[in-house]
N, C-alpha and C positions, 0 to 999 in steps of 0.2 A: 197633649201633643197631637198634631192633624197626622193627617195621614202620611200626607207628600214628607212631613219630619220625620216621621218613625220610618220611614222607608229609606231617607235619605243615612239617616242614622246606621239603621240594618246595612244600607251599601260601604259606608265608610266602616264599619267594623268588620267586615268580611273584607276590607283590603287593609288594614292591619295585622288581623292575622296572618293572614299570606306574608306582611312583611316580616312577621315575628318567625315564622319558618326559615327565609328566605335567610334573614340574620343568622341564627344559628347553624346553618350550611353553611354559609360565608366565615365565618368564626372557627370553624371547626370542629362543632360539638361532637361527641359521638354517641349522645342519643338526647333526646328531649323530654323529661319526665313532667308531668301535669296531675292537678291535686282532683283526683275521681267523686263527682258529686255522690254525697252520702257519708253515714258516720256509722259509728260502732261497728265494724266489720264490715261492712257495704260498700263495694265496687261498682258503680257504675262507669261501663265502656261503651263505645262507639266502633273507631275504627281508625286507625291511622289516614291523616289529612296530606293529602299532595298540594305545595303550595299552589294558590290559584286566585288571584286579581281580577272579580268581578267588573265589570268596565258598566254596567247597568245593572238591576233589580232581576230581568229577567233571567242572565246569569247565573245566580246564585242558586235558583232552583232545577236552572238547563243543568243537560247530560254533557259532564266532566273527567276525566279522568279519577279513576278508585285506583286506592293502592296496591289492590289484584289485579289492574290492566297491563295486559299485557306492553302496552305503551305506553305504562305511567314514567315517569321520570324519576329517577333515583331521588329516595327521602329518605331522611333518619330514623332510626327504630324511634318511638314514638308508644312510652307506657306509662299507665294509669295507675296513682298509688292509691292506696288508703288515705283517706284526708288528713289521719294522725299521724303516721308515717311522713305524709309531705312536708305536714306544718313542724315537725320536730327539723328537719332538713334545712328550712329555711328560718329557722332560731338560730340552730347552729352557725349559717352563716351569717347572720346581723350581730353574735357574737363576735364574730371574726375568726373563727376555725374552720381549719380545711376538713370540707370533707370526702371521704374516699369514700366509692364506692365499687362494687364485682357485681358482673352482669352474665349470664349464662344464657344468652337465647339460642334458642332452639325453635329455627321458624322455616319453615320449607314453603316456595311457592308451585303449586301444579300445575301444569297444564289446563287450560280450560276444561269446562268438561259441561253437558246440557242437565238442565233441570229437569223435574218431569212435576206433573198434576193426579193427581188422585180424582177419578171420575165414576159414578155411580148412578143410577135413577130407578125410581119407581116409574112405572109407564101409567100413561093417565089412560083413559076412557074414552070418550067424545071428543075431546079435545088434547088428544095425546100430542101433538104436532104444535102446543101449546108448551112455553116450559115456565117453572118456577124454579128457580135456584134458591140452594141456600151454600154457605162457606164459611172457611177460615183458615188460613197458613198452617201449613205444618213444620215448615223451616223456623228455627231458632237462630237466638245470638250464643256466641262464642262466655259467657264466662259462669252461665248454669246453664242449666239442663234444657231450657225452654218452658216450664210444666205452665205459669202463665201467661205465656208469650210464644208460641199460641196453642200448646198442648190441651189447654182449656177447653177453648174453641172450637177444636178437632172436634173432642170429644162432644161436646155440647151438641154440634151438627151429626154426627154417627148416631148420638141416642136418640136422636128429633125420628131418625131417620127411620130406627129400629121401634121406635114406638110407635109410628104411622103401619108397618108392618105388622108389627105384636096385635095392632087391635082388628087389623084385618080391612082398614079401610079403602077403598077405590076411591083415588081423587080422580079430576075427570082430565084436569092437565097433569102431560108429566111432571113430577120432583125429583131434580138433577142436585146432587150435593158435589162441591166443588174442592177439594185439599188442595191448596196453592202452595206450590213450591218457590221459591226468588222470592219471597216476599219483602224479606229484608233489604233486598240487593235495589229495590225498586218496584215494586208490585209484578215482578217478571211473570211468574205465573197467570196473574190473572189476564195483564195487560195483554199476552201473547193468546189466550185462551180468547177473548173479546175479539182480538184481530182477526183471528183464524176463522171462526163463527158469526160474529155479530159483526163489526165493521170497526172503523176507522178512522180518526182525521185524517186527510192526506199532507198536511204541512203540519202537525201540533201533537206533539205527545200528551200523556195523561197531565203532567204539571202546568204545562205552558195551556192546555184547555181550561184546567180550574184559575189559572191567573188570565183567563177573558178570550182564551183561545176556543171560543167557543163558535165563532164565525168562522171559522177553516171549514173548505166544504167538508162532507160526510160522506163518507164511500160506506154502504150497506152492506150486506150479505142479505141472503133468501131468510136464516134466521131470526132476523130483523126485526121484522112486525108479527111474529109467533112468539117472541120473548115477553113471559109476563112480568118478572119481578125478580129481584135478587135481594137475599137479608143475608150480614154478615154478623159475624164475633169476632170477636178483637181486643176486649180493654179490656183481659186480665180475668181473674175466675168467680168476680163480686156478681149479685144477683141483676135482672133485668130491673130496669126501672122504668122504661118507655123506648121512642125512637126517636135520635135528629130527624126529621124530615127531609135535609139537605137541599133546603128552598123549596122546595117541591109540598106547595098550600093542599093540592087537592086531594093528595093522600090523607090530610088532616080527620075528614069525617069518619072516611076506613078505618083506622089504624083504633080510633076513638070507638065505634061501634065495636072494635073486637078487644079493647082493654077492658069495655066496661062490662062485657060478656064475661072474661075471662073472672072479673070480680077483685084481682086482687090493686087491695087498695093501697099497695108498695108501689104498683106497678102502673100508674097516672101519667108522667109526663109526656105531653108530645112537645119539641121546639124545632120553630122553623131553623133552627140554628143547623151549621154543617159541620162535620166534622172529617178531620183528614188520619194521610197517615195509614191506611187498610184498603185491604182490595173492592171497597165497594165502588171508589172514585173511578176503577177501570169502567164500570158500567155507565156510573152516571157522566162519564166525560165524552160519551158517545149519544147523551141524550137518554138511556135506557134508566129506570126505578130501580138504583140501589141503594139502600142503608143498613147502617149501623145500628144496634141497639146503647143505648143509657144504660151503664153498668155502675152499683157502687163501684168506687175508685178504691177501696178496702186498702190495699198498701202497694198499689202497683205501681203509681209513680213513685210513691215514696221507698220503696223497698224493692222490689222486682224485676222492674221492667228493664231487660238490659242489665242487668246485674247479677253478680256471682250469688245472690239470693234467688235467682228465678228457678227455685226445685222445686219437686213433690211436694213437701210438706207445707208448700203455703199454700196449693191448690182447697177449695173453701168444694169439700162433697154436696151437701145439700147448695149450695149456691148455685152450682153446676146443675144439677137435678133441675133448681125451677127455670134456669135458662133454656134446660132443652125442652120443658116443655112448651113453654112460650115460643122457641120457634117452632118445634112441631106445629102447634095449634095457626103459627100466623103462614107456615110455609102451607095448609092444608087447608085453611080458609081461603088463601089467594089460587088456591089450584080450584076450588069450586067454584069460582064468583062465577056470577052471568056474563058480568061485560069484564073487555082491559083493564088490568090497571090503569090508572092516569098517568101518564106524563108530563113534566113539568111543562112548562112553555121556554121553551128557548131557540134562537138563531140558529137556525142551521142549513147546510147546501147540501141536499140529499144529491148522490153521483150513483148513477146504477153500479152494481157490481163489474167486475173487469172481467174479460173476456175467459170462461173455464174455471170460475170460480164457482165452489162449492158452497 
């Protein structure tokens, strides 16, 4: 399938479902139940959909009304079964027996209310005025606990952080670790941290930059050209295996001198490939060095991720252990280096900062 197909494809199926919403309001459902990917006990949920008829590609990824907005438009409860649960439901009907059902929600909507960030650093040396970041959400989904989505994460970056202390080392750039709150809601934490500090499109959000919005000029901050680097966590509590690169070739020989330093021979991969989905794309959508690490994928999509499985007991301890020393070791290598990181190559309209900005 070319591209312009799978695109065309993706647009006509996101206005289908909008009509499949649409119908069932019109009908007069009074709720709409759906069969939740996963088996044997496994719930995987999302979030209730407000109908919404994409008119283009770039739509479907724009900022749209959520079912927590305050001006979203009235929609159906909207719950996620068991898969065995659904499919026995929809026997029954091909049978031709009615079925009843009782429903008990219990759903309250709050008031808005602000997220916050978790902020921390080691102060560098010579080049304090330099920063290295490292991160990961600390906000969960609603149907476990969060513990790999992204309690992992957290954790992984707090021990990098405490083991650069424990050994007593002076990097000579500061090491800033970042706990992002909204993450789920949209990278809110990060994306607002990046504004505030680093800069900005002026016409293009984080989505609409990774979908080629990458010419919108760029409004700076002073933090700008002192930022060295940011590594995140994110895909759950499997061990490190390498980094996407996220286009960005000239990290390639770095990353590589410090895998085959480090020795382990689990831990090889580099691919220019990118990966989304995590607050590195807040960085990289302003042009700044962030990635992701390669993690076994152990049962996170399959089990986890977003699901009433995402507790404690499937957190992986020694997994966790060798991720945080590898980014110890890459957030502490990048704070000594002589020169900048690299950054990719890309278009951009550098806009001085706006007048009384910090």
């Amino acid at each position: 399938m070319t591209d312009s197909a799978a695109i065309a494809r993706l647009l006509k199926q996101a206005q289908f479902n909008a009509k499949k919403l649409e119908f069932c309001m019109q009908q007069g459902a009074a709720a709409i139940l759906d069969a939740g990917r996963g088996d044997g006990g496994t719930i995987f949920v999302q979030q209730a959909t407000v109908p919404y008829a994409p008119k283009s590609i770039s739509e479907i990824f724009g900022a749209r009304a959520s079912a927590y907005d305050p001006d979203a438009p009235k929609i159906l409860p909207q719950v996620s079964l068991a898969a065995e649960h659904y499919n026995r439901i929809v026997r029954m009907i091909q049978k031709g027996q009615t079925v009843t059902m009782e429903m008990n929600l219990e759903v309250e909507f709050t008031k808005p209310d602000s997220s916050f960030n978790v902020i921390a650093e080691i102060p560098g040396t010579d080049l304090r005025d330099e920063v290295v970041m490292i991160g990961a959400h600390f906000d969960s989904w609603q149907a476990g606990t969060g513990a790999t989505d992204n309690a992992t994460g957290s954790a992984v970056c707090m021990e990098a952080v405490r083991i650069i202390q424990k050994l007593g080392l002076k990097p000579r750039r500061t090491i800033r670790i970042g706990l992002w709150g909204g993450e789920e809601q949209g990278l809110h934490g990060s994306r607002e941290y990046v504004k505030e500090y680093l800069g900005q499109r002026k016409q293009a959000d984080v989505l609409q930059a990774i979908m080629g919005g990458a010419d919108e000029p760029l409004e700076t901050k002073p933090a700008y050209d002192n930022f060295q680097v940011y590594f995140n966590n994110d895909n759950g509590s499997g061990k490190v295996r390498g980094v996407y690169l996220q286009g960005n070739d000239n990290a390639r020989p770095i990353f590589r001198a410090w895998l085959d330093a480090i020795g382990d021979t689990d831990a090889k991969t580099l691919t220019l490939s990118n990966t989304g989905g995590t607050d590195h794309l807040s960085f990289d959508a302003i042009g700044l060095p962030g990635f992701q690490f390669i993690q076994d994928p152990i049962e996170y999509d399959t089990r986890t991720h977003h699901s009433n499985m995402d507790v404690f007991d499937r957190a992986q301890a020694e997994d966790m252990k060798q991720g945080s020393i590898m980014m110890a070791i890459f957030a502490y290598h990048a704070a000594m280096m002589d020169g900048k990181f690299p950054r990719k190559p890309m278009p951009q309209m550098r806009l001085q900062p706006p007048s009384g900005s910090q």
